[in-house]
C-alpha positions, 0 to 999 in steps of 0.5 A: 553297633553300626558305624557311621560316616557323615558324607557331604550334603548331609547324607549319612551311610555307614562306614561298610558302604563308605567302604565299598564306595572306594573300593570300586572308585578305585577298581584299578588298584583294588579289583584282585581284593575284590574277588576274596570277599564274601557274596554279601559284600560282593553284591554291593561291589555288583550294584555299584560297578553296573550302575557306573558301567565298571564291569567288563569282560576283564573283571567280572570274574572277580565279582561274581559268586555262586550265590548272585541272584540278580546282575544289571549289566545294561551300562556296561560293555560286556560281550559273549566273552564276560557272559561265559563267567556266568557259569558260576551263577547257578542262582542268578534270577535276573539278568540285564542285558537291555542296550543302554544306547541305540543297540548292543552288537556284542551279545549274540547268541552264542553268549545266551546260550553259554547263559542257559547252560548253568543259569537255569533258574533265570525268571527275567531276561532282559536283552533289549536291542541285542541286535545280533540275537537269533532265535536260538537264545530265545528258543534255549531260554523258554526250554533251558529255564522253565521259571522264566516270567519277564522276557524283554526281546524288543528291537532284536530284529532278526527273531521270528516266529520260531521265538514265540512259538517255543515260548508257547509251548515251553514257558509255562510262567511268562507274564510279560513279553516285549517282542516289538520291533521283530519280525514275527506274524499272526501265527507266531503271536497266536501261537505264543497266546495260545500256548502254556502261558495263555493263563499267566500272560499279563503284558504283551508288547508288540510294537512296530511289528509291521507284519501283523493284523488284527488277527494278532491283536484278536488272539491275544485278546481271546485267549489271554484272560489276564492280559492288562497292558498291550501295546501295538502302535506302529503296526501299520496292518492292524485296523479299526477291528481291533479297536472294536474287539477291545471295546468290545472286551472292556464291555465283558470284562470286570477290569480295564485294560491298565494301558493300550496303545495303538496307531490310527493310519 
């Protein structure tokens, strides 16, 4: 029989929970505890301490386990110095890395790479605004995961082509991509589109990416069956053409386009 605790407001929740809420309101004089629990009651601890931006790169190695499946680490400032305690995570799926604020200068890639070595059964990736991400990460994912589906490199501005084209010829799986605000081309998008994920890709972001034409635009509609949502306002070389080819799409196609956005300039 599950013990129960009445909290204010009305709100019930059981006495584990209530638990493991003080246990992380007081990390300071219980975070040694921490490390000894099993995996199930670490998770709750996980959740907790992300959502509160508590893990750092200090203690999060008293609340990992090999047995992590998915870790939120957008509210928390962690660097490349946390990410190497990953090691143990040999089944982590998810990670979030996204920047919380207007950008994150403590991941590079150096630290994703350090993440691909062990966690290579990773399927979401998301590591928005991590301004100092080079395109070898990108490159170490799409050949060290081979699962990878969701992909979030938006607002890293130094990727260019390489990233897509090694997600084109590697990721076999991907279906969603944000790659807005980088400097990729044409040939980088066609590359991507084109690739081993022309069939599974779903969703493509690539706003703000100022150096693409329609040509981006008209491949990922010609080669990517299934796409459904595509984003490409603030491109300010992509034309009326492009609006054209999806009218013209929405006309062949038995399914709309679920969300398109784009900018008239």
């Amino acid at each position: 029989m599950a013990a129960f605790c009445i909290m204010p407001y009305g709100k019930v929740t059981t006495l584990l929970d209530r638990c493991v809420q003080c246990l992380v309101s007081n990390l300071a004089t219980s975070i040694e505890g921490l490390e000894t629990l099993p995996g199930h009651l670490k998770d709750k601890c996980v959740y907790l301490m992300s959502k509160r931006g508590l893990i750092t790169d200090t203690n999060i190695s008293k609340v990992l386990h090999e047995k992590l499946k998915v870790l939120d680490l957008s509210e928390c400032e962690v660097s490349d110095a946390g990410l190497q305690h990953l090691s143990k995570c040999l089944q982590l799926k998810k990670i979030d890395l996204n920047s919380a604020k207007l950008s994150r200068g403590n991941i590079s890639s150096e630290g994703i790479l350090n993440v691909t070595h062990t966690c290579t059964q990773l399927q979401t990736v998301y590591v928005r605004r991590c301004i100092n991400l080079t395109d070898e990460a990108v490159i170490a994912l799409s050949k060290s995961c081979p699962q990878l589906r969701l992909l979030n490199v938006g607002g890293c501005h130094l990727l260019t082509d390489r990233s897509l084209l090694a997600l084109g010829e590697n990721s076999h799986f991907l279906k969603s991509v944000n790659f807005s605000k980088t400097k990729v081309t044409d040939n980088g998008v066609v590359g991507l589109v084109s690739g081993s994920c022309a069939k599974t890709l779903k969703e493509v972001h690539m706003d703000g990416c100022v150096n693409l034409t329609d040509e981006a635009v008209e491949g990922v509609l010609q080669f990517c069956p299934q796409i459904s949502i595509l984003l490409f306002h603030g491109c300010p070389k992509i034309t009326d053409q492009s609006r054209e080819a999806l009218e013209q799409l929405t006309i062949d196609r038995a399914e709309p386009m679920k969300q398109v956005t784009w900018t008239v300039y």
